[in-house]
N, C-alpha and C positions, 0 to 999 in steps of 0.2 A: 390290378392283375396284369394290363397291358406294359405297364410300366417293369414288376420282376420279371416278364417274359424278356423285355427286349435285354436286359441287364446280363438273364443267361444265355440269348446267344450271343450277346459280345462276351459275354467267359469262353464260351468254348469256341467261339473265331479265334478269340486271342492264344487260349490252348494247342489250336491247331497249325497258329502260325510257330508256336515256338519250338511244336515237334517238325515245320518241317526250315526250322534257322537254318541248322549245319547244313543244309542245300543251297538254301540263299548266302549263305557267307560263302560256299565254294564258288558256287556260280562268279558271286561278285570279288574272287580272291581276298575275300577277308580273312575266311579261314586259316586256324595254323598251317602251317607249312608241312606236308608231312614228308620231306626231304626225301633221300636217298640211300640213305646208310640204315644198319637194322636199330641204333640207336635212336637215330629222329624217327623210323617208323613207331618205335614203342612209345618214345615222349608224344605221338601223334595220337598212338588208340589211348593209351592213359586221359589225353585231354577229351578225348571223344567221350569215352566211356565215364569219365566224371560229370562232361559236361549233360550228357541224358541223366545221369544220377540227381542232379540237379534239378533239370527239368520235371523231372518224373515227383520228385517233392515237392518243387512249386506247384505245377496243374495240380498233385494232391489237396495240399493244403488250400492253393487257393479254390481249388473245389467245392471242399468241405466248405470253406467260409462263404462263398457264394450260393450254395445248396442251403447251408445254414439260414444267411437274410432271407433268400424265397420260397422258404417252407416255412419257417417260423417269424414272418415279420409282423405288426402289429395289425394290418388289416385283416389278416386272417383270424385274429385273436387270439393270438401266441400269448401266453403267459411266461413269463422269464422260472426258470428255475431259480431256488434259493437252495442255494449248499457252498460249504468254505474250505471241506477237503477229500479229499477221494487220492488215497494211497497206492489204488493198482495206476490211476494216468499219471500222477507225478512219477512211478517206477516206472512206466511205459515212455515217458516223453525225455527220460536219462538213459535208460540205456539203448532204445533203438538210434539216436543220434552216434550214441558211442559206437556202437555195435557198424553202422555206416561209414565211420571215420575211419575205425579198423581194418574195412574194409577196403578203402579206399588206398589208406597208407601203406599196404603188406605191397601192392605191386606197384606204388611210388616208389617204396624203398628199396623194392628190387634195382629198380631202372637208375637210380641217382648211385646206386654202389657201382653198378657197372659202366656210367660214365666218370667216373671217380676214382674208378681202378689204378693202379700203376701200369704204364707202360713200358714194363722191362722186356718183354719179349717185341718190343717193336722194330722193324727193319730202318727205317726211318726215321731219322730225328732231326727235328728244325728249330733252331732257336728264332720266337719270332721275338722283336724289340721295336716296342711304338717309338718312334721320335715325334714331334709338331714339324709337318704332319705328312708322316709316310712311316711306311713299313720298313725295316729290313730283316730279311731271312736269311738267315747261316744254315749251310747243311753240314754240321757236326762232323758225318760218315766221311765228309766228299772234301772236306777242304777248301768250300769258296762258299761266299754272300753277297749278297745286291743288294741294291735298296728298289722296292717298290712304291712310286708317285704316280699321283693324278696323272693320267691320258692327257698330251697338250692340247687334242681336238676338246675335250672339255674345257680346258685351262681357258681354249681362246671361246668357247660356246658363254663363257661366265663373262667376257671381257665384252662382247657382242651384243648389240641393241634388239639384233632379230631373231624372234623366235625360234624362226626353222632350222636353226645351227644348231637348234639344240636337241632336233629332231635324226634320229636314226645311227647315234655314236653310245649308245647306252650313258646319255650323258648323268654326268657324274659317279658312275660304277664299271667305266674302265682304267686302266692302268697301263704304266709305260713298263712293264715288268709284271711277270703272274709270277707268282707260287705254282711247281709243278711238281705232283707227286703220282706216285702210281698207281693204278687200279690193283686191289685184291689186297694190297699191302698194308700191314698197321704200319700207320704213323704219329709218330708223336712228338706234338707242339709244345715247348717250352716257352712261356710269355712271360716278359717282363720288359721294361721301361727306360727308357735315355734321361724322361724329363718331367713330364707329370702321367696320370692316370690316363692311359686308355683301354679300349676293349674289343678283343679280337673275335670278330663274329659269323659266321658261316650257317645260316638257317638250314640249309641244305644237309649237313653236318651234324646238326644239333649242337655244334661248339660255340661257347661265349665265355669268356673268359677275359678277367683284368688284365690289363699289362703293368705291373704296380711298379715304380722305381727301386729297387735293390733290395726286388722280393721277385720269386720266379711260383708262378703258375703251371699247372701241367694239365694237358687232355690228349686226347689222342680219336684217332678216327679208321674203318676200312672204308674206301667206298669202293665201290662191285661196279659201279656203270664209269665208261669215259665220259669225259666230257667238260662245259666249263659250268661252274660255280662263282656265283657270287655274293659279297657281303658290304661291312663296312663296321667304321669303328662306333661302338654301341655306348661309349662311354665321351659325354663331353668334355672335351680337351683344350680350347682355344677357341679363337677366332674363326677357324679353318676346319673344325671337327665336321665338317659335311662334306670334305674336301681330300679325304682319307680312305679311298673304297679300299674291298678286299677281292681280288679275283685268284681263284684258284684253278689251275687249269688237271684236270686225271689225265694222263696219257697209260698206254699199255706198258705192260713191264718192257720190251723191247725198245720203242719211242722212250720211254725215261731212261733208258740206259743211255740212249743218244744224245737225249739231252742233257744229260751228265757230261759225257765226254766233250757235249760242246761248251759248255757252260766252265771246264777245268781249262780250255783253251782260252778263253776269253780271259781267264785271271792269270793263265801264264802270258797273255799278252799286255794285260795292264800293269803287271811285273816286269817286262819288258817296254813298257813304258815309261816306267818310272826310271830309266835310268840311261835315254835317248835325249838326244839337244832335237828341242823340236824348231822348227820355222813358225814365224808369225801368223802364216796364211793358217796353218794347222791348229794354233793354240787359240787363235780366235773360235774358228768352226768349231773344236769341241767343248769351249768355254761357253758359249753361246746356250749349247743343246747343255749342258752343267744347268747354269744361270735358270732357262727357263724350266727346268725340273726339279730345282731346289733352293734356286733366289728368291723368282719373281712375285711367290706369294706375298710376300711381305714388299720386295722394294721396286715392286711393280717391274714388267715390261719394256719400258723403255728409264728405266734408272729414276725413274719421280720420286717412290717412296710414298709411303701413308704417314707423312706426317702427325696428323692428330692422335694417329693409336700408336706410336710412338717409333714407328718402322721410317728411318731416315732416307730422303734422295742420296744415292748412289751418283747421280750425272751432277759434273764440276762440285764433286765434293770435296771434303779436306783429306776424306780416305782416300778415294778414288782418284786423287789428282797428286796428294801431299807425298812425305818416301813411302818407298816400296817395304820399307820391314815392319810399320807400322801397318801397313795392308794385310801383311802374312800374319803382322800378329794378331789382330781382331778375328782375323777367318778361323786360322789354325786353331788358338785359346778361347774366342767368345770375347763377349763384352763385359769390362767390370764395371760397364755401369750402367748398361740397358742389357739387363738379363734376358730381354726378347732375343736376343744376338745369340743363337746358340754355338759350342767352340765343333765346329769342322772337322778339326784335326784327325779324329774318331772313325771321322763317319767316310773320307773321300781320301784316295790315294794320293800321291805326291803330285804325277802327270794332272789328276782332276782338278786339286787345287791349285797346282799355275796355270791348267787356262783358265779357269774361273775369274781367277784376280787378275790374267792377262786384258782376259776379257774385260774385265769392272774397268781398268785401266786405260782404255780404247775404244770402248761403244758410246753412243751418243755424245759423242762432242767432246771426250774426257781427251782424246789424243795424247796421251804420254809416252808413246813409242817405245815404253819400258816391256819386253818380252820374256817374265817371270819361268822361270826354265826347273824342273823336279828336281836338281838339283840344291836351286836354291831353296825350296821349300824342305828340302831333308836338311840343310842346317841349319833351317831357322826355326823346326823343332827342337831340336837339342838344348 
């Protein structure tokens, strides 16, 4: 007797811890996300509301089966039934499962059609495109794109033996470039891919979605609050797929107008870049800030390279040291023979990639005095 007694209150301790989870998950941020947009808010009650549905059949069932052992166990003198069919509980245990699924799925399927919509009425449109490993965003409407990379206060927190660097920079989910869209406005993400799979993710948003290579994905989003948003790439990619956050920054329609207008100036001045004889002192400094936002993951910092995983030293190389068109041509084209070498050309203006190779040319110890000029680099596409 003592023995079923203690059996039923650990059933209904354990009943009661699981009516009150979704408290303890919130408390301890386990719980889903229920974002900020009306889209994550419904993906949030749908999970709620499932997940009691759930509960609500387990404490049942296992109720029953526990009620069952300590009213009917053998010390009481329970005699087992004998019988092999009863047609009302096989009709009863088919269709109240259905009958629950139905239910369940009528306002799943609302919510998945309306993040799944077309966004033809959107104000907005971003082409996002994963490379290994960073973003970059084209705004379609506006005429100009960036690339968004790892934060270098991260960059150097991963390079660093001491904990505390790594403390108070949101390390590893900031960026040297956000995403800036507006509040109240639809916008719509178009993803697809430079090189292999990755996936573009915003909790906050309720958007995830592939970036598949020469295939384009579509979501779109409003969010009502300012404010920043963060994410990261949800799909493994490489070496570096931890290394790819997502920040998205809302500003007011006013503020995004502004940053529009600053953000067209920036590309009419790297257009005007591109077609200026720069000075040495200048084509190092911006080759440097290039280098460490889109080299150093692979050929490290100070020109070493990772060797073993197939990423060459850069310092007294044969690239880095040997002529200058064999330099433009690896960056510009890629490698045809270590496909980790992805081809530049694509991704970085004329200005960007002569200081870069200026730079490879000059830092640590390479001293070749060669001052690679946009010029040369627009004939040596041709």
């Amino acid at each position: 007797m003592g023995d079923g007694m203690s059996v039923l209150l650990r059933t209904i301790k354990a009943i009661s811890l699981m009516f009150v989870s979704t408290e303890l998950f919130a408390a301890a941020q386990m719980d889903l996300t229920p974002g900020v947009t009306a889209i994550s808010q419904e993906v949030y009650e749908l999970h709620t509301l499932i997940l009691w549905i759930c509960v609500i059949i387990g404490a049942g069932v296992f109720g029953v089966i526990f009620i069952s052992i300590f009213k009917h166990r053998k010390s009481k003198g329970a005699v087992a039934a004998n019988f092999h069919d009863n047609m009302t509980v096989e009709v009863l245990w088919t269709v109240i499962p259905f009958l629950i699924l139905i239910g369940m799925a009528i306002p799943a399927a609302k919510t998945l059609i309306k993040m799944e919509s077309p966004a033809d009425d959107a104000e907005v449109t971003i082409k996002i495109t994963g490379y290994q490993w960073k973003w970059n965003y084209d705004y379609m409407h506006e005429g100009f794109n960036y690339f968004s990379n790892l934060a270098q206060s991260s960059k150097d927190a991963v390079n660093s033996d001491n904990p505390k660097d790594r403390e108070g920079i949101n390390y590893l989910l900031d960026v040297d470039n956000r995403m800036v869209i507006p509040a109240n406005k639809k916008v719509r993400f178009l993803m697809t891919s430079n090189d292999v799979i990755h996936s573009w993710w915003v909790p906050d948003f309720a958007v995830k979605k592939d970036a598949i290579p020469g295939y384009i994905n579509e979501a779109w989003t409003i969010v009502p609050k300012e404010g920043v948003y963060r994410g990261q790439c949800a799909e493994l990619c490489g070496k570096d797929h931890g290394f790819m956050p997502i920040v998205v920054e809302v500003k007011s329609e006013a503020d995004y107008a502004a940053w529009v207008a600053e953000k067209k100036g920036v590309a009419a001045a790297a257009a005007a870049g591109d077609s200026k004889t720069w000075t040495m002192d200048e084509l190092m400094a911006k080759g440097k800030d290039i280098y460490n936002a889109s080299c150093a993951a692979c050929h490290m910092a100070e020109g070493q390279g990772i060797p073993a995983a197939g990423f060459p030293a850069l310092k007294a190389s044969a690239i880095a040291t040997g002529p200058v068109a064999a330099h433009l041509d690896i960056v510009i084209n890629g490698s045809k023979v270590n496909p980790a070498m992805a081809a530049y050309g694509a991704q970085m203006s004329d200005a960007d990639l002569a200081a870069v190779i200026t730079y490879e040319r000059n830092a640590w110890g390479n001293n070749t005095g060669d001052a690679v000029q946009p010029a040369d680099v627009k004939a040596a596409r041709k």
